[in-house]
N, C-alpha and C positions, 0 to 999 in steps of 0.2 A: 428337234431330234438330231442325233449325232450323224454326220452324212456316211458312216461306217453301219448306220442302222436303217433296216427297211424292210418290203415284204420278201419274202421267198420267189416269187416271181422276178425279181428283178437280179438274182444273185448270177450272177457271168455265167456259164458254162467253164469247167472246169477247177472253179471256185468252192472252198472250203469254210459256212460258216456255222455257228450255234445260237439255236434257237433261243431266243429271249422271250418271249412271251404268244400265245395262242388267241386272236383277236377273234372266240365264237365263244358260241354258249350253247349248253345242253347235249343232244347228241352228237350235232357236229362238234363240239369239240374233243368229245369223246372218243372221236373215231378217230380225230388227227390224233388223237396223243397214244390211242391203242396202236396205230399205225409206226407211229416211230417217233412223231411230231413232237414233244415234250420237251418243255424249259431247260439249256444246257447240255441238249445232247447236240452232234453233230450228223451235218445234211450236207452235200455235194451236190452238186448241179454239173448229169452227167454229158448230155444233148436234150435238145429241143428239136420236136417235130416239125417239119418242114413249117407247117403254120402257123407255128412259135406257142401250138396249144393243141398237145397236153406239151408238158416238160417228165422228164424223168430227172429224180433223181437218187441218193444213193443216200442211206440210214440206215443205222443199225445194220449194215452186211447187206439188204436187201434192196431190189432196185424199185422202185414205187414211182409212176406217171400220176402227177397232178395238172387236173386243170388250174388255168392263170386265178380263175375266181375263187378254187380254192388252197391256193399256194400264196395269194392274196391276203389270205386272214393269217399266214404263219409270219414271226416278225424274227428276222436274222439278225444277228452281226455278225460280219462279212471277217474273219480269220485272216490275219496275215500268212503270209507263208517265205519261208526264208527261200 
């Protein structure tokens, strides 16, 4: 795996990247991708709760806190930024 790719859980705080692919099946994946979570959109990692779970972050305009186990199945590539 490319070291620019990884779970949602691990993207820095303040970090810009787009989703590559959704690692669940059936309703849980459903729900991520009703959510915002869907292949080639953009996710921001905006703070993380003092005990680093949940996380919020920022999709589609809206601010959404996932837990690490389920920010876990979401797969990023981490977006450069000039």
């Amino acid at each position: 795996m490319n070291s620019d790719i990884f779970d949602l859980s691990q993207l820095p705080v303040g970090c810009l990247g787009t989703v590559v692919e959704i690692n669940a099946a059936g309703r849980e994946k459903d729900r991520l991708t009703d959510m915002g979570f869907a292949p080639s959109l953009k996710v921001k990692t905006l703070f993380k709760s003092p005990a680093q779970n949940p996380i919020a972050y920022e999709v589609m305009g809206a601010v959404l806190a996932l837990r690490n186990e389920d920010a876990s199945k979401i797969i990023v590539q981490e977006d450069n930024l000039l």
